[in-house]
N, C-alpha and C positions, 0 to 999 in steps of 0.2 A: 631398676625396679622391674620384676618380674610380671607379666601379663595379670596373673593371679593375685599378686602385692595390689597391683593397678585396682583393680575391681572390686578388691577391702577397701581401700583404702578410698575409693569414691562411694559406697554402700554406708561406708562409716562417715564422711561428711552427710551425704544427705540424710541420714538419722539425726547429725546433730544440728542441720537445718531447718529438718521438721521436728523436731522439738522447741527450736527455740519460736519456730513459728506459731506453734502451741501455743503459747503465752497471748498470742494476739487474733488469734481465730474470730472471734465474737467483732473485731473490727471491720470496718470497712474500708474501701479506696476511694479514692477522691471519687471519681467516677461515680460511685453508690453514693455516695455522700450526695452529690450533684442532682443527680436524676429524678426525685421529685419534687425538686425546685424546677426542672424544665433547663438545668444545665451542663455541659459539659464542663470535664476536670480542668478545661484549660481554663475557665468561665470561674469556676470554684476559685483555683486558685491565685487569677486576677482579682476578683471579689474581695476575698481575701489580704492581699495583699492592702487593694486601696483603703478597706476598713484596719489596714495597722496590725494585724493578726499573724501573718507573715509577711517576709521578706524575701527576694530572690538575690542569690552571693554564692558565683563558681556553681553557674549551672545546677542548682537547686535549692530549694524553697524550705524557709527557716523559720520557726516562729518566734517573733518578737518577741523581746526582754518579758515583757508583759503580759505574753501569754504560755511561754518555754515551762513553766513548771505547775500548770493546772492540769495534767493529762489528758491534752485534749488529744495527744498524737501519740504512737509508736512507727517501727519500723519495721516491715517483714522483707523476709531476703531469699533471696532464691539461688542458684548454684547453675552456670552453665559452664561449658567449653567454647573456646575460639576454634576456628579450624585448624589450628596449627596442636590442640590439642591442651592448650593452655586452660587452668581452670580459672574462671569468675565468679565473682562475688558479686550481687548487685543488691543495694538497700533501696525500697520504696517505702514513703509514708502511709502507712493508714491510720484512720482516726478513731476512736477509743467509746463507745455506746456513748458516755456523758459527754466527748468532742461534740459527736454530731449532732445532737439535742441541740445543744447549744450555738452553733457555731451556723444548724438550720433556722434556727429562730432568728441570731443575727442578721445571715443573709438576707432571709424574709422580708425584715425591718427594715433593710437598706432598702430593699428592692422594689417595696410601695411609694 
């Protein structure tokens, strides 16, 4: 592949990265979710967890049977290189306007 092939050809992933990202802009990250309940994403997502909402399986956080098909979640993804020049793909969750509604009120509840 040609230097110039190289440079389409990563111009053209991240077009279709930020597009697919489109779809989930209006979301936020654990992190934002957290932060005015007074907690961090790691806090989120233990919370989480012990209210049954997700699960942790192969180094990342799932949402239970029970909650998997109410949109409370998506996924955005980002595009880097290794030093070896290698390209990555990496999926984070964020959570969907009626997730976090929801899911702050939850916490809330537990958390009195």
């Amino acid at each position: 592949m040609t230097k110039k092939e190289k440079e389409n050809w990563v111009l053209d992933l991240v077009n279709i990265v930020k597009e697919e990202n489109e779809k989930n802009r209006d979301c936020l990250t654990t992190s934002q979710l957290g932060r005015p309940l007074g907690l961090t994403a790691r806090e989120v997502y233990e919370k989480l967890c012990s209210l049954g909402v997700l699960y942790y399986s192969h180094h990342r956080y799932m949402l239970t049977k029970a909650y998997c098909y109410r949109g409370l979640m998506m996924y955005r993804n980002f595009v880097y290189f290794s030093k070896e020049g290698e390209r990555k793909l990496r999926r984070y969750p964020v959570w969907t306007p009626s997730g976090v509604e929801s899911l702050r009120k939850l916490i809330a509840k537990e958390m009195k």
